[in-house]
VOLOZA-378316 format. One record per residue (C-alpha): x, y, z. Coordinates in steps of 0.5 Angstrom, whole numbers, padded with zeros to 4 digits, always signed. Each point is the difference from the previous one (the first is absolute). Layout:
% VOLOZA-378316
XYZ...
This chain:
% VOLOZA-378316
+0000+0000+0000+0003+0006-0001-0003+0007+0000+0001+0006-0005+0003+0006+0002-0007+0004+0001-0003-0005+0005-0003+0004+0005+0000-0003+0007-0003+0001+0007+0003+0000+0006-0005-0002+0005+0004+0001+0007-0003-0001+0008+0004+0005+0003+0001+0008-0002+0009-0001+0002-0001-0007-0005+0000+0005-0006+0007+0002+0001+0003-0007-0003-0003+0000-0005+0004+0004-0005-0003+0005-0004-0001-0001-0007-0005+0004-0005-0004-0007-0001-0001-0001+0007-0005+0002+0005+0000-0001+0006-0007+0001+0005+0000-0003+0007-0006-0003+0004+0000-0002+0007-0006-0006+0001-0006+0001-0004+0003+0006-0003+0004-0003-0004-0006-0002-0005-0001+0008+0000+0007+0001-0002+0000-0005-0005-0006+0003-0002+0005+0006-0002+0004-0004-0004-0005-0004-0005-0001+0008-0001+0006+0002-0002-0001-0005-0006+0006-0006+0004+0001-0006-0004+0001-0004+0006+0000+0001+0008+0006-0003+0005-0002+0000+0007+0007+0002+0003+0002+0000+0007+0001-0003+0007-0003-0006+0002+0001-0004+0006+0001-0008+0002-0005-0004+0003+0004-0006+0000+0007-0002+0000+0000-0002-0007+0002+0009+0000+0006+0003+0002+0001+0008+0000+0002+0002-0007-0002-0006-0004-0004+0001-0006-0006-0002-0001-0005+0000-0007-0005-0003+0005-0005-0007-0005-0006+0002+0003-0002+0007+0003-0007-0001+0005-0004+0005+0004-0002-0001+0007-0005-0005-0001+0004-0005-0004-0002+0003-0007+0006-0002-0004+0002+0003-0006+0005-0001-0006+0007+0004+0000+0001+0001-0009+0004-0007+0000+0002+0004-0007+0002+0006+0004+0005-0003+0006+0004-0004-0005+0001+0006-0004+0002+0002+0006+0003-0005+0003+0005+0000-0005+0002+0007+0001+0001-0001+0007+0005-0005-0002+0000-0002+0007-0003-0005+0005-0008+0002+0000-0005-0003+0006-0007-0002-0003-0004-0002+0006-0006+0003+0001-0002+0008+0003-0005+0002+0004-0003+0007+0000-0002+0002+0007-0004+0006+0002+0006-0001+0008+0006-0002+0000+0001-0007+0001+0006-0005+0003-0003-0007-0001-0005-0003-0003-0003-0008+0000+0004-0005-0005-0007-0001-0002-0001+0007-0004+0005-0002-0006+0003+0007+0001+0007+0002+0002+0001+0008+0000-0005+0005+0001+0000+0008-0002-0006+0005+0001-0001+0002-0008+0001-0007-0005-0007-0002-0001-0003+0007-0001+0004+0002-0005-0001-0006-0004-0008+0001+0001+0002+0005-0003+0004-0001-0006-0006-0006-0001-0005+0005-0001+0004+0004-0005+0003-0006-0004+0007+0002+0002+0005-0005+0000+0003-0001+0008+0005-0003+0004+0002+0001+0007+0008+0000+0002+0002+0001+0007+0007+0000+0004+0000-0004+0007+0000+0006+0006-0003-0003+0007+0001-0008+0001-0001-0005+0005+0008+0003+0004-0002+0007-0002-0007+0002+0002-0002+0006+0000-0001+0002+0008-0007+0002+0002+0001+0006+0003+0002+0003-0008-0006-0004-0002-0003+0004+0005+0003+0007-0002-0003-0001-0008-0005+0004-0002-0006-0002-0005+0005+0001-0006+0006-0003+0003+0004+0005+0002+0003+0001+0006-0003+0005+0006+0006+0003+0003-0004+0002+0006-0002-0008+0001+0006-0002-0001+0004+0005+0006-0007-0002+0004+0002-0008+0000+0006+0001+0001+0000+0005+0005-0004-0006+0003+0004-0005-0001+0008+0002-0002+0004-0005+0000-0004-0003-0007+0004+0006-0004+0005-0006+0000-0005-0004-0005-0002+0007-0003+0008+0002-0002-0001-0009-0003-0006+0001-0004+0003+0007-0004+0007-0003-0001-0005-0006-0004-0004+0005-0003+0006+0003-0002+0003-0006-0002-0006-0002-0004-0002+0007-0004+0007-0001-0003-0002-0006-0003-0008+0002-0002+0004+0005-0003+0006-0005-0004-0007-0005-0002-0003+0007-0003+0005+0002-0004+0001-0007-0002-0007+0000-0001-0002+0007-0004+0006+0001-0004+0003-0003-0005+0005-0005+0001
């Protein structure tokens, strides 16, 4: 499969700070959507007349099947309820290959919560908060999609609570919250000053799978 020079194509991210990987290029646009906003934000793409919508982004593991920067084009996205939808086979081969190093295919469940483990029984071994929207989306506008995620969070390295619990309805981060929780308990800015130094480590790789990804190679 090969794309012509033209091919226009949307980017669909969870996270407003998930846009800075993706390298600006005058074919790529970019929209961000946290939960169910992600199917109004690729409602903005198929607009802009995209000829194809990939979900780009974070996800994080549910088994350990997943560690922290693994590549995952998942085989099957699936709601809350266990609706499983097809990833484009034709897409993540295409871009499998312009990876061109070791990819994930297990499951990914797309949650309204963070969650760090799920029962073996669901099929599913990743989790983010905009994959089944954007797809419900691009469905309806007949536009191709594929869904690729980097590892963050995983089974050694979950994200603390007292973070989850700083979030607000967008995914950013309260400030104020966070002071609050950790004037409340101090000794968790050890497991804070981790969990950056993995984000860290782990946007550096979103930002080498991007330029992998969207530029040509």
């Amino acid at each position: 499969m090969v794309f012509k020079k033209s091919t226009k194509i949307g980017v669909i991210v969870g996270l407003n700070r998930e846009k800075k990987s993706i390298p600006n290029h005058k074919n790529i646009i970019v929209e961000s959507g946290y939960s169910f906003n992600a199917y109004l934000a690729t409602k903005k793409l198929i607009i802009q007349n995209v000829d194809l919508i990939v979900n780009f982004g974070f996800a994080g593991a549910l088994t350990n099947n997943l560690k922290n920067c693994d590549i995952l084009i998942p085989k099957k996205i699936c709601n809350e309820n266990f609706s499983f939808k097809n990833n484009s086979n034709l897409l993540s081969i295409y871009f499998k290959k312009k990876i061109n190093e070791k990819v994930k295919t297990e499951n990914l469940l797309t949650s309204k919560k963070i969650l760090k483990k799920i029962s073996r029984d669901k099929k599913v071994s990743a989790v983010d908060m905009e994959a089944f929207y954007a797809y419900k989306a691009a469905s309806e506008g007949k536009i191709p999609f594929v869904s690729i995620k980097v590892i963050f969070d995983d089974s050694d390295n979950p994200i603390p609570e007292f973070i989850i619990k700083s979030l607000n309805s967008e995914g950013n981060l309260r400030y104020i919250q966070l002071f609050l929780e950790l004037l409340a308990r101090p000794f968790d800015v050890f497991r804070l000053i981790r969990i950056n130094k993995l984000y860290r480590k782990s946007i550096v790789k979103l930002e080498k799978v991007a330029n992998k990804i969207f530029l040509d190679n």
